[in-house]
C-alpha positions in Angstrom: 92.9 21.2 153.8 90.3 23.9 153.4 88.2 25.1 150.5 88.7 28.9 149.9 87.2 31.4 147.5 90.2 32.2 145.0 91.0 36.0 145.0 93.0 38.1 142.0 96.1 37.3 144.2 95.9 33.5 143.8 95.8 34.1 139.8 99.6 33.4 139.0 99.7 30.4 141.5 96.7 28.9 139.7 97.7 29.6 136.4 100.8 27.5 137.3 98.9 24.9 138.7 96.2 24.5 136.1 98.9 24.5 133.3 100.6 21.6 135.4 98.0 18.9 135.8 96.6 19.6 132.2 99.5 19.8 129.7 103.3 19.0 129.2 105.2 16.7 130.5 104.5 17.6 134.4 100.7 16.4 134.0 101.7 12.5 133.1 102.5 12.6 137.1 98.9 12.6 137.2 95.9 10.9 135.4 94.1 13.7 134.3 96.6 15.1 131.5 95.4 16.4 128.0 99.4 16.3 126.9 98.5 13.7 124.6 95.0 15.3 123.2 96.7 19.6 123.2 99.4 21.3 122.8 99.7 25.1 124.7 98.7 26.0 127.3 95.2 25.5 129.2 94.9 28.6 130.7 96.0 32.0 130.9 96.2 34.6 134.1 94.1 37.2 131.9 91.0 34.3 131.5 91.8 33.5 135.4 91.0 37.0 136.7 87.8 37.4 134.2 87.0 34.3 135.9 87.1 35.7 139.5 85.7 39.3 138.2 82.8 37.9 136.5 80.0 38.9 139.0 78.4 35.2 137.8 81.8 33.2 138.7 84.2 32.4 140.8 87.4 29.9 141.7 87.4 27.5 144.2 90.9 26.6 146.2 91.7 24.5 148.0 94.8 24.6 149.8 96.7 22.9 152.3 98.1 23.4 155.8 101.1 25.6 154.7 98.1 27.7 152.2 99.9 26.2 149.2 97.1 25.9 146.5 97.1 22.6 145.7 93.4 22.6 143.8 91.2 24.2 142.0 87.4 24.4 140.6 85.6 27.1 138.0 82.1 27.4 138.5 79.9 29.6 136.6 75.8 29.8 137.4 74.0 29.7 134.1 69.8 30.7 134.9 69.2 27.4 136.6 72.4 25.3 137.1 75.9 25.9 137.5 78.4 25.2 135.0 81.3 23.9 136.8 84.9 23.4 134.7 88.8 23.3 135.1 88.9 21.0 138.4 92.3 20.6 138.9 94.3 18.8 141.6 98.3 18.9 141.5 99.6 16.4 139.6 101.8 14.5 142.6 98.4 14.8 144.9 96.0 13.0 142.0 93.6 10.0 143.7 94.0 11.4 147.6 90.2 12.9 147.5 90.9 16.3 147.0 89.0 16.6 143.6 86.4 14.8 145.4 86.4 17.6 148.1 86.4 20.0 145.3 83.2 18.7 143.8 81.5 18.4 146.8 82.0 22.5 147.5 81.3 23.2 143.9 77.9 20.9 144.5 77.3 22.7 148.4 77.7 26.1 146.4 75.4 25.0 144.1 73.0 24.3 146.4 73.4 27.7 148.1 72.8 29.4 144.6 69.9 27.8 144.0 70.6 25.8 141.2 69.4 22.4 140.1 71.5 21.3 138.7 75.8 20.5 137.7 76.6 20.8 133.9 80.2 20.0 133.1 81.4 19.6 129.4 84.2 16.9 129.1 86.3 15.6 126.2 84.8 12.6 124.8 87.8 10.3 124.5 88.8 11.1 128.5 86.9 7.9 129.3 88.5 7.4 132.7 87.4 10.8 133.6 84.0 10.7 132.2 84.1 6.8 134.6 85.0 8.8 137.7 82.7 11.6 137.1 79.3 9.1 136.7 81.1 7.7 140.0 80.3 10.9 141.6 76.6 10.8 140.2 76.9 12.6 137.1 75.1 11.4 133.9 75.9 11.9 130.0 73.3 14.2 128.8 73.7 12.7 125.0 74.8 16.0 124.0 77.9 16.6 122.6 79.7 20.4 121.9 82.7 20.8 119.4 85.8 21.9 121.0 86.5 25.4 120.2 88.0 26.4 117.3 90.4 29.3 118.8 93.5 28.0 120.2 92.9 29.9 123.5 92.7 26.3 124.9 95.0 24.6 123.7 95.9 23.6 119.9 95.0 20.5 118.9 96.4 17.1 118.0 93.6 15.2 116.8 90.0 15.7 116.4 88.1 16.4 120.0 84.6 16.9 121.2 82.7 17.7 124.4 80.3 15.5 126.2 77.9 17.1 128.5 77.5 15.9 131.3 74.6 17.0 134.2 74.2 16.3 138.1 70.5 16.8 139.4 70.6 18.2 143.0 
């Protein structure tokens, strides 16, 4: 497995991938599904290439020994830290270490940048994620964000808020 910079090329295979492990009936393979929270779709290929075009951003891979892309990360430098979202892992290759690969690249880029810190933003009822994140070192900031309002994310099914969550370096 190796960790790559995603390029505008890699957009439609990530689009596919992120919209796997997150929603519908193809992310219960995995333990990291919002089927149950959202309806729609996570992610779109226009949001994916602002992502890798934004001269602040960029889209980790990582991909396997045939170059299928079998993981993602966003990561986003804000002044001081670097926001990271979207970690994704295919939803048949959950629990092998490869989001924990993923997080130590996004936390090795971070170091590179600069930065002092992680922030992340998850859903607050994701407990077993927000568990394997503090796993990893990460700490709940006691702020909380509302989820957006636009449906660009998804639409939905209950009531939902972030948790912010921060990683000193």
């Amino acid at each position: 497995m190796k960790i790559l910079q995603a390029e505008l090329t890699d957009v439609a295979a990530i689009c596919a991938l992120v919209n796997s492990a997150y929603r519908g009936d193809t992310s219960r393979k995995g333990w990291t599904t919002e089927a149950d929270l959202l309806d729609g779709i996570r992610i779109d290929e226009q949001m994916l290439e602002d992502y890798i075009e934004h001269k602040n951003s960029c889209i980790l891979k990582c991909v396997d020994d045939a170059n299928a892309i079998i993981g993602c990360v966003y990561l986003k430098q804000e002044r001081e830290h670097l926001y990271l979202g979207m970690l994704t892992v295919l939803p048949e290759l959950q629990a092998k270490g490869i989001g924990k690969l993923l997080l130590r690249a996004s936390e090795e880029r971070a170091r590179q940048k600069g930065c002092k810190s992680i922030v992340m933003t998850v859903i607050t009822s994701r407990t077993e994620l927000i568990e394997w994140y503090k796993r990893h070192g990460y700490k709940e900031t006691g702020e909380k964000q509302p989820f957006p309002k636009s449906e660009r994310f998804g639409k939905p099914k209950q009531p939902l808020e972030f948790l912010v969550m921060e990683k000193s370096l």
